[in-house]
Every structure is written in C-alpha cells, then in structure tokens.
C-alpha positions as CSV (number, residue, x, y, z in Angstrom):
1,X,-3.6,22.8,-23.3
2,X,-2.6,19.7,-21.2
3,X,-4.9,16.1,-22.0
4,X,-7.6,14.9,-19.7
5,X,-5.8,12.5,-17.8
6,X,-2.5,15.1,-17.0
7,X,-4.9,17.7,-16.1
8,X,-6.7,15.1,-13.6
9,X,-3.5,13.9,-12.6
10,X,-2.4,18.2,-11.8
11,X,-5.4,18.5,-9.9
12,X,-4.7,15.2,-8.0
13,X,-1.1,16.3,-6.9
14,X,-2.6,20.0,-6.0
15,X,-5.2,18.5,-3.9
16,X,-2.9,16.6,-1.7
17,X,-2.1,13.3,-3.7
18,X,1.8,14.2,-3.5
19,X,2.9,13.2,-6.7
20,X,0.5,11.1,-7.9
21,X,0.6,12.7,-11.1
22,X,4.2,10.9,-11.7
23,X,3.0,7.3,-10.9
24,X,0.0,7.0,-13.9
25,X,2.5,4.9,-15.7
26,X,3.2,2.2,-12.8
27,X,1.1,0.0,-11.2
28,X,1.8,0.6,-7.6
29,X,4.0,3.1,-5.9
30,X,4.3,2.9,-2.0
31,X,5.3,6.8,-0.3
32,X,6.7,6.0,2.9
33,X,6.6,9.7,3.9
34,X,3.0,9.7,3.9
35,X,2.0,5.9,4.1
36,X,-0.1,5.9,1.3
37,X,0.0,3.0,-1.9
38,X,-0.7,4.3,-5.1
39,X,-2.1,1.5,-6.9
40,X,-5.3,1.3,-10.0
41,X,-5.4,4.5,-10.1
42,X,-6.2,5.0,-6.3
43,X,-5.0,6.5,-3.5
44,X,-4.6,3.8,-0.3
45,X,-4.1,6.0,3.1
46,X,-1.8,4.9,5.9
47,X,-5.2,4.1,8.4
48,X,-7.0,2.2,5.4
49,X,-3.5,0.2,5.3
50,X,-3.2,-0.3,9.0
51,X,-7.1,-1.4,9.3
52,X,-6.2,-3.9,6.4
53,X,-3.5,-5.4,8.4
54,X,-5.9,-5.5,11.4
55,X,-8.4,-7.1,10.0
56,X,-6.3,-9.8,8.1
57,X,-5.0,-10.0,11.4
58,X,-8.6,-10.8,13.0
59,X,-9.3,-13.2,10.3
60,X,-6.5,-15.1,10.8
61,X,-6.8,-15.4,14.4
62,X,-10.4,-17.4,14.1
63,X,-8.6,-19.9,12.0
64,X,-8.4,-23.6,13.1
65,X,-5.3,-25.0,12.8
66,X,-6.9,-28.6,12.9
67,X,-9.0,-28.1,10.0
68,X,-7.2,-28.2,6.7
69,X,-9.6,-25.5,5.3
70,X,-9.5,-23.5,7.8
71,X,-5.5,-23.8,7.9
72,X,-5.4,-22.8,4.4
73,X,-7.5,-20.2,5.0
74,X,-4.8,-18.9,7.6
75,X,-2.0,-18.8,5.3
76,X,-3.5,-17.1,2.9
77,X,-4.5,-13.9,5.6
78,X,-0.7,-14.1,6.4
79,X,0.1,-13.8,3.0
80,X,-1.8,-10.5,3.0
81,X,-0.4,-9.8,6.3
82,X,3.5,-10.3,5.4
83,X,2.6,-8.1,2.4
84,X,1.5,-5.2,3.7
85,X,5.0,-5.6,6.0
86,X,7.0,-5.9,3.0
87,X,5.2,-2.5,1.5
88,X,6.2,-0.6,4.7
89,X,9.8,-2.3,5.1
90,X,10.5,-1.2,1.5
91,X,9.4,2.0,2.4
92,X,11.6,1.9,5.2
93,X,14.7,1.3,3.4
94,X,14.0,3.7,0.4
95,X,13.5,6.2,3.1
96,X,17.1,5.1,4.5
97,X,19.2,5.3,1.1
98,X,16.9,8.8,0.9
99,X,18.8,9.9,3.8
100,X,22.3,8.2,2.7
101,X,22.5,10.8,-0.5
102,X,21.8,14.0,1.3
C-alpha cells in the first residue's frame, strides 16, 4: 500500500492536478499547457496568475515617480510583474522544444 503523501499526491493528479504527483520533490513547476504553477505544495491557476499580474499592475500604476518611496515601491511591483512574464515565456519555449522533438 502506497504512503500518505503518494496516495494524496494520486488523488491530486486523478482530480485534475495533471501531474502534480511528479513535482512533490521540486519547488516550483510552471505547465504551460494548462497555465498553472505548482509551487508549496499548491496549485496556482492561469486566472489567479493573470489577476496577479493585474493587480501588480494596478499597484504600480498609483506609484509616484517623484517620491523616492513611492519609486521604490514601483520597482518592486515590476519585479513581480517581469516575473510572472518570465514564468509564461519559459513556458513558452519549453512548449516550443516540446514541439521541436515530435
């Protein structure tokens, strides 16, 4: 009989969490057919990861550049921002070389 965690982990990847299962030894995964991260043990959706960018986005757009504070507080939302873009363009190319071997 299978431990705890893989049995968890089967039930995960049955219930829709792709192959979740495989990533409980990393620390993040990124899927870039479905959108979703895989990171602490949770599953991030594409919309969660889109709102994340929006809001980031927001943030960043209230910032005063004439305020030091405030500036500082703007390039740390893009920091978030050209992460979540590096996650999907990462995606993008493992999707790429996917295509490249078949």
């Amino acid at each position: 009989m299978a431990d705890r965690e893989d049995l968890i982990n089967q039930l995960a990847a049955r219930m829709g969490a792709g192959d979740f299962a495989q990533t409980k030894y990393n620390e993040s995964r990124y899927d870039p057919k479905t959108g979703t991260l895989y990171c602490d043990g949770i599953m991030i959706t594409k919309p969660i990861i889109e709102k994340a960018e929006q809001y980031f986005k927001g943030l960043k757009s209230k910032c005063s550049y004439t305020d030091p504070a405030s500036r500082e507080m703007a390039m740390i939302y893009q920091v978030a921002i050209e992460g979540i873009k590096v996650i999907r363009e990462s995606g993008q190319e493992t999707m790429k070389e996917d295509r490249s071997n078949s």
